[in-house]
N, CA, C and O atoms as a Maestro MAE file, in Angstrom:
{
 s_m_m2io_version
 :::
 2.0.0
}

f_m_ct {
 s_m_title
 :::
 protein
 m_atom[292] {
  # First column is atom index #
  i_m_mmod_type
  r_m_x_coord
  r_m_y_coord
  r_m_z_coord
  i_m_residue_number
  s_m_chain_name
  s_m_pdb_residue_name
  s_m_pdb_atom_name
  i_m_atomic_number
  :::
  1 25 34.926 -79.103 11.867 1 A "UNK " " N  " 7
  2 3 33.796 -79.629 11.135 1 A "UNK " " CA " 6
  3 2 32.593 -78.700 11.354 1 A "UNK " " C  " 6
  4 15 32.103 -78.275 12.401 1 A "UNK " " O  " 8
  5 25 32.273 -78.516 10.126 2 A "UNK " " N  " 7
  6 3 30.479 -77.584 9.929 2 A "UNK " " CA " 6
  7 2 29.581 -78.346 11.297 2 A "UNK " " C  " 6
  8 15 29.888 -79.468 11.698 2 A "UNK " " O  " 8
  9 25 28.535 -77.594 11.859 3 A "UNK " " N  " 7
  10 3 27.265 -78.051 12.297 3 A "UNK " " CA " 6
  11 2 26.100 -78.138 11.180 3 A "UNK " " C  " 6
  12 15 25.679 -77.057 10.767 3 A "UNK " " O  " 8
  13 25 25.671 -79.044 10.777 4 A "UNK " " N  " 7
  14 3 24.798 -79.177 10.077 4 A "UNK " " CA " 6
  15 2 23.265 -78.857 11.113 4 A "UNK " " C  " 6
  16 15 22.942 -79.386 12.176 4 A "UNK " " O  " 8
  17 25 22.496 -77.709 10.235 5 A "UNK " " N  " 7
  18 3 21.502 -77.424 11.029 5 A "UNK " " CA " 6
  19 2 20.114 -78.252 10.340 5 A "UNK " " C  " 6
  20 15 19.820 -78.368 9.151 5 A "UNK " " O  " 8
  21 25 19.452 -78.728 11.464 6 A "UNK " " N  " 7
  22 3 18.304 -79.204 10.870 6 A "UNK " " CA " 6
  23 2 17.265 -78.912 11.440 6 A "UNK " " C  " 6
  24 15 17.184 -78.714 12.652 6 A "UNK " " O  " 8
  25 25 16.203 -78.839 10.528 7 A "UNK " " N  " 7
  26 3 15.018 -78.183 10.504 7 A "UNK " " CA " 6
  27 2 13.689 -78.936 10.854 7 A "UNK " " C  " 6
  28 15 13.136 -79.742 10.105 7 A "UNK " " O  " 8
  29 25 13.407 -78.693 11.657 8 A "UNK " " N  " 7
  30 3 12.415 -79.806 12.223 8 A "UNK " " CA " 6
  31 2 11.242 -79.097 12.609 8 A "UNK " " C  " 6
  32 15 11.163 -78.130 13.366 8 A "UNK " " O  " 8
  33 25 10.004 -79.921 11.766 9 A "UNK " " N  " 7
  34 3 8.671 -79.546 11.686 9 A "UNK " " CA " 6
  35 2 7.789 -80.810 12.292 9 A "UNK " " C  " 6
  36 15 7.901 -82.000 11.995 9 A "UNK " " O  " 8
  37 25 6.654 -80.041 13.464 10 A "UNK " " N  " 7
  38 3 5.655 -81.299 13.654 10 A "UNK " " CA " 6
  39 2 4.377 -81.065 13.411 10 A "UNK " " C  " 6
  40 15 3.932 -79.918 13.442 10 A "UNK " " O  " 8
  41 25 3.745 -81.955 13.183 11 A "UNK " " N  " 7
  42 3 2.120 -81.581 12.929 11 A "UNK " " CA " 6
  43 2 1.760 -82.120 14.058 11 A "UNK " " C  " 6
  44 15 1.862 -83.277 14.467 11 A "UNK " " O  " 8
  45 25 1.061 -80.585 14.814 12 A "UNK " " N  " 7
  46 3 0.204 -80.706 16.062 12 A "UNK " " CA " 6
  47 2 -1.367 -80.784 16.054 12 A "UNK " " C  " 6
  48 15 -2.187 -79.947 15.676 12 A "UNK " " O  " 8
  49 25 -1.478 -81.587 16.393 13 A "UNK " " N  " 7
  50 3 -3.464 -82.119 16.233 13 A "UNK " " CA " 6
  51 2 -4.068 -82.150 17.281 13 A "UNK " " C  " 6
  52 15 -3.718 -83.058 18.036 13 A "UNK " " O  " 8
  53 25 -5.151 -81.254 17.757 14 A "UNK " " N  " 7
  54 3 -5.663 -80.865 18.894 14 A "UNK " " CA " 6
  55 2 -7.146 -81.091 18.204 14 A "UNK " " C  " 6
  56 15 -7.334 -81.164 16.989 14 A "UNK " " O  " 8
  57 25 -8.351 -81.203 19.419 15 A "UNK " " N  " 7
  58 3 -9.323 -81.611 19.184 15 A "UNK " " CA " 6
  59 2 -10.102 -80.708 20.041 15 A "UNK " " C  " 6
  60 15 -9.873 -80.641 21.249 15 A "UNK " " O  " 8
  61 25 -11.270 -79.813 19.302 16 A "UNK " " N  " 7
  62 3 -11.785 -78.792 20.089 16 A "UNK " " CA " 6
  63 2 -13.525 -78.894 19.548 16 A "UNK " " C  " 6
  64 15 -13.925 -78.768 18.391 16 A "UNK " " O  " 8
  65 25 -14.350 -79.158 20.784 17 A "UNK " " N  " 7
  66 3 -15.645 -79.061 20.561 17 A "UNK " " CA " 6
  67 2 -16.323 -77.963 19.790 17 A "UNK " " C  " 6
  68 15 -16.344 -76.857 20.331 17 A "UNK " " O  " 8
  69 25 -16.762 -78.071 18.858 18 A "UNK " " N  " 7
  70 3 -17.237 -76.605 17.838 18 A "UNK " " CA " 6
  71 2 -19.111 -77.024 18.372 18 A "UNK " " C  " 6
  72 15 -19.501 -78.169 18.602 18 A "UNK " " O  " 8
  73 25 -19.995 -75.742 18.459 19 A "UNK " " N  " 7
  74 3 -20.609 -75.699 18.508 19 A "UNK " " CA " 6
  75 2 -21.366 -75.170 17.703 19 A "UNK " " C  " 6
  76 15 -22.563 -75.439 17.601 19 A "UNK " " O  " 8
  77 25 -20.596 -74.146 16.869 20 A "UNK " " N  " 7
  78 3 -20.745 -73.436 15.556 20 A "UNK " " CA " 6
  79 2 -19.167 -72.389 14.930 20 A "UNK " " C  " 6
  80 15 -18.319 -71.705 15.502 20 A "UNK " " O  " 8
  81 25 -19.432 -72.763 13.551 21 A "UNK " " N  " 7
  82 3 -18.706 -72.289 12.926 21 A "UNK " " CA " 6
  83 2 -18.805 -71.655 11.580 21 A "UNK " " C  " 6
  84 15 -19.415 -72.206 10.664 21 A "UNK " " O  " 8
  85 25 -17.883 -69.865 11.380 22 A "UNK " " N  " 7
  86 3 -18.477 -69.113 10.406 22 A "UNK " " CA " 6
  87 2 -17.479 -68.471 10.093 22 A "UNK " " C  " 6
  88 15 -16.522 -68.336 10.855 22 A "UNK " " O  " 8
  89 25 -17.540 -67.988 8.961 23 A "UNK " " N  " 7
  90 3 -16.345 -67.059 8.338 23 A "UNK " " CA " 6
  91 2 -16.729 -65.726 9.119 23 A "UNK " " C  " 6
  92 15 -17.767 -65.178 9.490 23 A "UNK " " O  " 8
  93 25 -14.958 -65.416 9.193 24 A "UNK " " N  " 7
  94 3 -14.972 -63.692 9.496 24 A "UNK " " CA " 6
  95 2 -13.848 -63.102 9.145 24 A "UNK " " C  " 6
  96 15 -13.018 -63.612 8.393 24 A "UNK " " O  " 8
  97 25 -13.741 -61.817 9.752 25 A "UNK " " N  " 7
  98 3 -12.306 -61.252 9.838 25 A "UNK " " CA " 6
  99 2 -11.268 -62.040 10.164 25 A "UNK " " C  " 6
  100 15 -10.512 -62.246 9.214 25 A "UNK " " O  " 8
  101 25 -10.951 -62.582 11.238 26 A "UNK " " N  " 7
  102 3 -10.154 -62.638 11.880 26 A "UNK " " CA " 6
  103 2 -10.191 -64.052 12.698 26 A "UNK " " C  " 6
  104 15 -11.085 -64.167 13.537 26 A "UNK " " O  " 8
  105 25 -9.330 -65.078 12.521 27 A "UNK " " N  " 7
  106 3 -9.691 -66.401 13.229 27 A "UNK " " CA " 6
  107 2 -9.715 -66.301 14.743 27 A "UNK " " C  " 6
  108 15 -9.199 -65.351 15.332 27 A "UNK " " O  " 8
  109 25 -10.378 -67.389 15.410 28 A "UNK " " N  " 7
  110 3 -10.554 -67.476 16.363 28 A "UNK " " CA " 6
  111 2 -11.403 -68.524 17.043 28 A "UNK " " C  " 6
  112 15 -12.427 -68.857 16.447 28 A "UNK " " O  " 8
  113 25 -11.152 -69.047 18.111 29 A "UNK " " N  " 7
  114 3 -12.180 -70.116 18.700 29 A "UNK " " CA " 6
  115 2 -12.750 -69.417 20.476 29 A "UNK " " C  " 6
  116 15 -12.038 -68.877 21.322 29 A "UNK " " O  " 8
  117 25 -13.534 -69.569 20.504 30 A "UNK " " N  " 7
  118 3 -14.160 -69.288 22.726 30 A "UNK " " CA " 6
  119 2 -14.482 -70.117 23.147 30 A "UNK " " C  " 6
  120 15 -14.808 -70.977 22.328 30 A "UNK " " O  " 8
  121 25 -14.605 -70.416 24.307 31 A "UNK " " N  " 7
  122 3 -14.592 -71.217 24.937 31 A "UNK " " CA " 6
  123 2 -15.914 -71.811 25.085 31 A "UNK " " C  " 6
  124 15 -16.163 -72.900 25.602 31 A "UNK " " O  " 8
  125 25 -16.528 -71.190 24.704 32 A "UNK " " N  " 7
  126 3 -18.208 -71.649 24.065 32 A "UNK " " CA " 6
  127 2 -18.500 -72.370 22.995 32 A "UNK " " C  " 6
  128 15 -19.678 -72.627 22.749 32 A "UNK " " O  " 8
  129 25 -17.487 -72.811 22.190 33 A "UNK " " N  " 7
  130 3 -17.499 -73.863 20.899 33 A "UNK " " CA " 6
  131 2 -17.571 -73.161 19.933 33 A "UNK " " C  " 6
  132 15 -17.696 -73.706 18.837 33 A "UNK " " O  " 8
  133 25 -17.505 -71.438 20.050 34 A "UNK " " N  " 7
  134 3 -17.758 -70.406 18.532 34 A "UNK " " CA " 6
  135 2 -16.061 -70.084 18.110 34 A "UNK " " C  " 6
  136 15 -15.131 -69.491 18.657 34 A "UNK " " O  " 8
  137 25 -16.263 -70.857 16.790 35 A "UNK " " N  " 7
  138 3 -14.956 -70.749 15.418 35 A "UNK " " CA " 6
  139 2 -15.315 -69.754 14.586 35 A "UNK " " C  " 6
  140 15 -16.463 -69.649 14.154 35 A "UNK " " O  " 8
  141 25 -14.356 -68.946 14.298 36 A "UNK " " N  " 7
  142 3 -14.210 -67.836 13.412 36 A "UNK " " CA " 6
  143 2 -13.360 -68.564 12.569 36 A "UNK " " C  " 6
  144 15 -12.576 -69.298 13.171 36 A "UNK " " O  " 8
  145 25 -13.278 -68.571 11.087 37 A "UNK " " N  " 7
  146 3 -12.509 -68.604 10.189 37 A "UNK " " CA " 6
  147 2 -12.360 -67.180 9.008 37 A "UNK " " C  " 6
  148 15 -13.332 -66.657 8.463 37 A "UNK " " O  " 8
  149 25 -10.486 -66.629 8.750 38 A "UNK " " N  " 7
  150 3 -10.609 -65.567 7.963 38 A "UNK " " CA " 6
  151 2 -9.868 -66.257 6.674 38 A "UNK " " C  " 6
  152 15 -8.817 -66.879 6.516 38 A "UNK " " O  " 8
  153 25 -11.004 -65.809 5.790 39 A "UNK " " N  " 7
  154 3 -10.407 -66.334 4.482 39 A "UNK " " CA " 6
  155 2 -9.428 -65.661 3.971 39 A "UNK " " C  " 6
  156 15 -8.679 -66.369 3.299 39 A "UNK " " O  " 8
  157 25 -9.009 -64.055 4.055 40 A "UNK " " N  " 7
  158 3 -8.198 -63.611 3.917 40 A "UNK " " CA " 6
  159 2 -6.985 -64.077 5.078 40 A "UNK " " C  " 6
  160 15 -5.942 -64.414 4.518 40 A "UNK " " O  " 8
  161 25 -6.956 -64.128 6.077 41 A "UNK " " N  " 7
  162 3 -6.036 -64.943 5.953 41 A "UNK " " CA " 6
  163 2 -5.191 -66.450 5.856 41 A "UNK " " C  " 6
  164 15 -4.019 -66.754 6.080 41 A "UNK " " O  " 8
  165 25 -6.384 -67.219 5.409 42 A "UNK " " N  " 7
  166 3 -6.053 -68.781 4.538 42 A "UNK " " CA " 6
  167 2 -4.764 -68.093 3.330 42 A "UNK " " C  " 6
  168 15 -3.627 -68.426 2.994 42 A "UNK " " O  " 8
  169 25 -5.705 -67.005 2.978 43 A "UNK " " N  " 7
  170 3 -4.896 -66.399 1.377 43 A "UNK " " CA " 6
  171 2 -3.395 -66.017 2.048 43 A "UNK " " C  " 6
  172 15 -2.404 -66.337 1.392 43 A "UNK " " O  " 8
  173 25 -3.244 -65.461 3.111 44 A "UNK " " N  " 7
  174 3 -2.246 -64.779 3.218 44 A "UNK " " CA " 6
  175 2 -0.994 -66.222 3.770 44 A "UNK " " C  " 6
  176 15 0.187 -65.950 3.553 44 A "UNK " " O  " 8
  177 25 -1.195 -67.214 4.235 45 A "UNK " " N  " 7
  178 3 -0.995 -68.558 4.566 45 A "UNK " " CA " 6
  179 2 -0.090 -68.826 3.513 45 A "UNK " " C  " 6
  180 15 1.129 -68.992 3.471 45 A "UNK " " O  " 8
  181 25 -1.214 -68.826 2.470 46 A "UNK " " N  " 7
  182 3 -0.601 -69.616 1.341 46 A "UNK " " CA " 6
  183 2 0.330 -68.989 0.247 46 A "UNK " " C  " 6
  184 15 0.962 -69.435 -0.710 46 A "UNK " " O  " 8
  185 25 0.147 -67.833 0.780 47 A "UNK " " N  " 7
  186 3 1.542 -66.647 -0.336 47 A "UNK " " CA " 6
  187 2 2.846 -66.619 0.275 47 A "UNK " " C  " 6
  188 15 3.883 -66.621 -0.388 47 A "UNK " " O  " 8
  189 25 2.793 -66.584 1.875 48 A "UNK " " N  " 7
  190 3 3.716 -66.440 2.740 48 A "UNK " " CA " 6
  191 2 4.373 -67.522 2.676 48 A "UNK " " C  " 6
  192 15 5.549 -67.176 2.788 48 A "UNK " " O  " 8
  193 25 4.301 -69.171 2.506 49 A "UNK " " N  " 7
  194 3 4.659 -70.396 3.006 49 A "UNK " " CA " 6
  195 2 4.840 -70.523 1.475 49 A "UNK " " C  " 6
  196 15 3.759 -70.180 0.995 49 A "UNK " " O  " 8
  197 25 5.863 -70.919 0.286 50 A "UNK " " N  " 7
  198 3 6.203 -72.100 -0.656 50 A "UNK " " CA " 6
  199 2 5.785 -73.835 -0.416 50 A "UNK " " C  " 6
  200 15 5.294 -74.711 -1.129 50 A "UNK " " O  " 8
  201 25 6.260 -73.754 0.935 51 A "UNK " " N  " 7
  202 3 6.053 -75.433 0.896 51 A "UNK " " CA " 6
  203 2 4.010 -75.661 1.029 51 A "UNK " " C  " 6
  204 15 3.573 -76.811 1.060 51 A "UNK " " O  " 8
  205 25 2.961 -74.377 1.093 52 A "UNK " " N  " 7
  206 3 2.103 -74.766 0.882 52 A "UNK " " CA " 6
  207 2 1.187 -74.204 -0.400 52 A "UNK " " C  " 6
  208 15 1.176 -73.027 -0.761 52 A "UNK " " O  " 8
  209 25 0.576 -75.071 -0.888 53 A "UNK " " N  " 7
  210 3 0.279 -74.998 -2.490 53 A "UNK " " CA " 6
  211 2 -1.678 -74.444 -2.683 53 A "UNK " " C  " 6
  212 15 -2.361 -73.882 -3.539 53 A "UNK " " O  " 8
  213 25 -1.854 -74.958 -1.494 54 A "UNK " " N  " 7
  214 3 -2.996 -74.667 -1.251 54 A "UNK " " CA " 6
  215 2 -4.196 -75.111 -0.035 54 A "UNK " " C  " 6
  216 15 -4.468 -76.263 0.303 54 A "UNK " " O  " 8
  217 25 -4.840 -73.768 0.525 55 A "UNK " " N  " 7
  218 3 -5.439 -74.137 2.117 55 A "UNK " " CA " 6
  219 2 -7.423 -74.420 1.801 55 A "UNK " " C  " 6
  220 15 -8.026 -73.378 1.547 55 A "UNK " " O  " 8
  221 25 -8.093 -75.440 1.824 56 A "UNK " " N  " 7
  222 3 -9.135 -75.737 1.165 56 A "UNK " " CA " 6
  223 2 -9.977 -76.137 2.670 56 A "UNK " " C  " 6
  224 15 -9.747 -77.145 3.338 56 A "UNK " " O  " 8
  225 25 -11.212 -74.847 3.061 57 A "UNK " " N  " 7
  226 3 -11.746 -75.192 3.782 57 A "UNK " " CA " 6
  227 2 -13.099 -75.097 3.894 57 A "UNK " " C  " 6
  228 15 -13.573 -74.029 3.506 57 A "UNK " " O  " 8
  229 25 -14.226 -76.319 4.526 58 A "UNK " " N  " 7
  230 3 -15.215 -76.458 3.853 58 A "UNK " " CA " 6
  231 2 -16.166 -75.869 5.037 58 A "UNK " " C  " 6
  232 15 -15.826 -76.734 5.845 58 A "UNK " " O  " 8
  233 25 -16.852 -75.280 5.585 59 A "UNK " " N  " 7
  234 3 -17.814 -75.266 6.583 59 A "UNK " " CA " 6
  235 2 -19.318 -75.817 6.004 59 A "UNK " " C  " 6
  236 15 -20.102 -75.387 5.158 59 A "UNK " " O  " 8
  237 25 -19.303 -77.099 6.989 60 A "UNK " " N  " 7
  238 3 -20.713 -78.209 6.462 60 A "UNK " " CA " 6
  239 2 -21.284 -77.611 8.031 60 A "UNK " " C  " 6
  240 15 -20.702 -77.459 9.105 60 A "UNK " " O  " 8
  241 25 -22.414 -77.413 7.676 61 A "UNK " " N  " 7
  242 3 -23.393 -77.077 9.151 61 A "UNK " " CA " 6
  243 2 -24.523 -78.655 9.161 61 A "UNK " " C  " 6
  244 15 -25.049 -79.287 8.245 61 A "UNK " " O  " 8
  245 25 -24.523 -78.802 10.479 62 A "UNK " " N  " 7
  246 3 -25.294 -80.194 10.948 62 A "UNK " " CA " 6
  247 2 -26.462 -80.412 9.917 62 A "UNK " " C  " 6
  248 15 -27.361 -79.572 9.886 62 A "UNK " " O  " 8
  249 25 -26.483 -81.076 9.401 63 A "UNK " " N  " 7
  250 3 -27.483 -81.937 8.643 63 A "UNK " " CA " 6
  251 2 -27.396 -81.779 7.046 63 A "UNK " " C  " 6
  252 15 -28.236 -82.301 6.312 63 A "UNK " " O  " 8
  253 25 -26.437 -81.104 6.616 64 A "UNK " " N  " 7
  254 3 -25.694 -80.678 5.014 64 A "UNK " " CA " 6
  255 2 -24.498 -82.451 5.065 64 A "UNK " " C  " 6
  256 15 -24.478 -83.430 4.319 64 A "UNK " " O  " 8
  257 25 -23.947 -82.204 5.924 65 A "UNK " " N  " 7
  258 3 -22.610 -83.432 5.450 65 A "UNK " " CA " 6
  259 2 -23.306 -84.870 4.466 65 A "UNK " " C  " 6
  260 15 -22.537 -85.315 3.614 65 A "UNK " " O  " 8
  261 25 -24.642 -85.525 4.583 66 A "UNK " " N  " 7
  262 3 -24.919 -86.645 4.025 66 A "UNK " " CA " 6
  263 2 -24.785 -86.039 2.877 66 A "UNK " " C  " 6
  264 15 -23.678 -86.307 2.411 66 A "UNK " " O  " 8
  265 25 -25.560 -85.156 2.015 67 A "UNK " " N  " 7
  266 3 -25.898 -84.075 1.293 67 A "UNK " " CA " 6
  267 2 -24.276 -84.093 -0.011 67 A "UNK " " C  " 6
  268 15 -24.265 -84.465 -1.185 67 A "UNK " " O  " 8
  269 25 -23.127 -83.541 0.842 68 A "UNK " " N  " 7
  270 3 -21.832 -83.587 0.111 68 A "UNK " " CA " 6
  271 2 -21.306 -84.979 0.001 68 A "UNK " " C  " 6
  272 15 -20.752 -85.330 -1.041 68 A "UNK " " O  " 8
  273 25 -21.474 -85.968 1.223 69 A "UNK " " N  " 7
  274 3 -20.493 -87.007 1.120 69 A "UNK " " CA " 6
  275 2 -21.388 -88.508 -0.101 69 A "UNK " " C  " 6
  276 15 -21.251 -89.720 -0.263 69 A "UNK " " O  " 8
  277 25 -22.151 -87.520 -0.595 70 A "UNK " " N  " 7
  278 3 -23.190 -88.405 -1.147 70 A "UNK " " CA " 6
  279 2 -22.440 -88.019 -2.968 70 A "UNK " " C  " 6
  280 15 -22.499 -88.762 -3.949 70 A "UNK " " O  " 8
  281 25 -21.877 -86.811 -2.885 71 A "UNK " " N  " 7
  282 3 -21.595 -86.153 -3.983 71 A "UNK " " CA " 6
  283 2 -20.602 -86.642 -4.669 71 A "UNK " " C  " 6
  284 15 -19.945 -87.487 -4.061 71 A "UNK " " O  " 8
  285 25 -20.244 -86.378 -5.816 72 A "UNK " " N  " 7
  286 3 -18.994 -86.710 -6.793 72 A "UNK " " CA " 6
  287 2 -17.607 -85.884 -6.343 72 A "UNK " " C  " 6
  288 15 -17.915 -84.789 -5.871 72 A "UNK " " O  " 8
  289 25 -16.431 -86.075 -6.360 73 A "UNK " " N  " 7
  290 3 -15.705 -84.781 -6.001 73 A "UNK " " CA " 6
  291 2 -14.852 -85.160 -7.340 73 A "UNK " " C  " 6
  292 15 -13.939 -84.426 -7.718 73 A "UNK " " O  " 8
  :::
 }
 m_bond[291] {
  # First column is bond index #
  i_m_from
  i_m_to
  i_m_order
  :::
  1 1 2 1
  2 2 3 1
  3 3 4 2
  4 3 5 1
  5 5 6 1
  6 6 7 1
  7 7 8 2
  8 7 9 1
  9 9 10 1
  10 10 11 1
  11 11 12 2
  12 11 13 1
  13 13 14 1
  14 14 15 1
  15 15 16 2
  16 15 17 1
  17 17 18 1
  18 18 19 1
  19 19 20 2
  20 19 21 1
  21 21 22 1
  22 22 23 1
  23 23 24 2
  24 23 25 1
  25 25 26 1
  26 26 27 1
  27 27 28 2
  28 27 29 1
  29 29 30 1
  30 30 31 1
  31 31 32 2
  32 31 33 1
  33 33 34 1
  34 34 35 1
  35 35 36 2
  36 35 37 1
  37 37 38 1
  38 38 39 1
  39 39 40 2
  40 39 41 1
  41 41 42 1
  42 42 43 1
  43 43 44 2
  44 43 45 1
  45 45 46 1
  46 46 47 1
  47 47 48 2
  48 47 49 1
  49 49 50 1
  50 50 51 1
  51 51 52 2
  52 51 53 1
  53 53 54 1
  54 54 55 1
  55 55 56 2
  56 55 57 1
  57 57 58 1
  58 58 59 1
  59 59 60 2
  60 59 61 1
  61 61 62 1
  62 62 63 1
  63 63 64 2
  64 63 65 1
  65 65 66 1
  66 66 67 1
  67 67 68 2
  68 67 69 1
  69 69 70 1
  70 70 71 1
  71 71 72 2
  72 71 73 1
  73 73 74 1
  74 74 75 1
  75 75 76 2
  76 75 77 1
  77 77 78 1
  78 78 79 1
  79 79 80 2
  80 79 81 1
  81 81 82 1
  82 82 83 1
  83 83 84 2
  84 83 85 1
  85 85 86 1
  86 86 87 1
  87 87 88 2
  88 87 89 1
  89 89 90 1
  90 90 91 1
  91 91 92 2
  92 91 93 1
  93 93 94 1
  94 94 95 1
  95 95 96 2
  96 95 97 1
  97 97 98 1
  98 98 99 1
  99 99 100 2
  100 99 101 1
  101 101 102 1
  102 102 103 1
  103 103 104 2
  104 103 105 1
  105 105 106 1
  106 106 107 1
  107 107 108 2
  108 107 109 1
  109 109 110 1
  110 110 111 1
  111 111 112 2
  112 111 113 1
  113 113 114 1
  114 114 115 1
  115 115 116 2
  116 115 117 1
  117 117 118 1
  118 118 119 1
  119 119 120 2
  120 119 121 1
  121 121 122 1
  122 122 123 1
  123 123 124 2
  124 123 125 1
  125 125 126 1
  126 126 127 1
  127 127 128 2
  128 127 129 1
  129 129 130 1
  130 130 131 1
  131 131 132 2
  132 131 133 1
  133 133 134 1
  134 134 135 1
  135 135 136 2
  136 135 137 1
  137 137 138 1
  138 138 139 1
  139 139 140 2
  140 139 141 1
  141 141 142 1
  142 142 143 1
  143 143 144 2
  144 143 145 1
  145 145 146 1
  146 146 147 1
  147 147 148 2
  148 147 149 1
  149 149 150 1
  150 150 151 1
  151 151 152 2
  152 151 153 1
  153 153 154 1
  154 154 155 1
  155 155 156 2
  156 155 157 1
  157 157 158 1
  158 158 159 1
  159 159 160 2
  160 159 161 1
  161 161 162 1
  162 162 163 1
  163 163 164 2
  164 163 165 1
  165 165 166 1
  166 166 167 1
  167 167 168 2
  168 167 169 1
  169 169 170 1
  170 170 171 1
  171 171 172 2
  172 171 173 1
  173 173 174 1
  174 174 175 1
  175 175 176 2
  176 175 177 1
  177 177 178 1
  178 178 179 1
  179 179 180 2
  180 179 181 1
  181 181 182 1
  182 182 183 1
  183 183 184 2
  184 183 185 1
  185 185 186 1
  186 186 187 1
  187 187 188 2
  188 187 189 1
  189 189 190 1
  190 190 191 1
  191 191 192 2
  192 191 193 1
  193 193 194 1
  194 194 195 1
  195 195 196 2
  196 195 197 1
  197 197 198 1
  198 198 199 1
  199 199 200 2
  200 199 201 1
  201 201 202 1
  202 202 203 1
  203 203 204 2
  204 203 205 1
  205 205 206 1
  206 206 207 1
  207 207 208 2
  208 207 209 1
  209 209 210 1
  210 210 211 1
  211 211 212 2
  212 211 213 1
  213 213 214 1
  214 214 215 1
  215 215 216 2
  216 215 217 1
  217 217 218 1
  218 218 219 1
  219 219 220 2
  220 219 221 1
  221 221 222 1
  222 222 223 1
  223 223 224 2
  224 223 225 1
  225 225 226 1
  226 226 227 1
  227 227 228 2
  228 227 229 1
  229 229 230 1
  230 230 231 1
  231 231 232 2
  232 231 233 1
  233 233 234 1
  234 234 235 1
  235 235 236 2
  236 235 237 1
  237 237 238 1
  238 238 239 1
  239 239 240 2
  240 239 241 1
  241 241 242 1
  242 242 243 1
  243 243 244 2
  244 243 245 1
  245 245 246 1
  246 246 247 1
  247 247 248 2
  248 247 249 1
  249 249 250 1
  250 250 251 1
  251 251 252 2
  252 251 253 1
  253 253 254 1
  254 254 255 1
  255 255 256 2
  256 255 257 1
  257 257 258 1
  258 258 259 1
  259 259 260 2
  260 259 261 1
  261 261 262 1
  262 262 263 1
  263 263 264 2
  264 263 265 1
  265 265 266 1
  266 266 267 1
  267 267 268 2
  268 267 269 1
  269 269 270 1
  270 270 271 1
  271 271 272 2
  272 271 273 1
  273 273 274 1
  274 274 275 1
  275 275 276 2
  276 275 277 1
  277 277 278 1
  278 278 279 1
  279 279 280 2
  280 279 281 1
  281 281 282 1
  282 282 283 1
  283 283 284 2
  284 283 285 1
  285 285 286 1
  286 286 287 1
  287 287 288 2
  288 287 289 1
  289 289 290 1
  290 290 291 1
  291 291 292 2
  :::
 }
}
């Protein structure tokens, strides 16, 4: 009898104090609360992976969020 192989995916959710956060090259977080986000590679994410259709990320800086969540989407 075959081994049937199965493929097993988890979504891991971790929780990390941001103190500020900004686009760059190259992602990254320090241990100081500073997030790097690279939009080139969100893009490269989403060409590489089929099962994802699209990576949508917003950077709201402290006192903007009432501002959007007030908005139409």
């Amino acid at each position: 009898m075959a081994e049937k192989e199965i493929d097993l995916r988890r979504l891991v959710i971790k929780a990390f104090h941001m103190t500020d956060v900004e686009w760059g090259e190259y992602n990254n977080i320090t241990t100081d609360g500073h997030m790097t986000v690279s939009k080139e590679m969100i893009d490269q994410l989403v060409a590489q992976d089929d099962c994802i259709e699209k990576i949508d990320i917003q950077i709201i800086k402290p006192g903007y969020h009432s501002n959007l969540n007030k908005s139409a989407w």
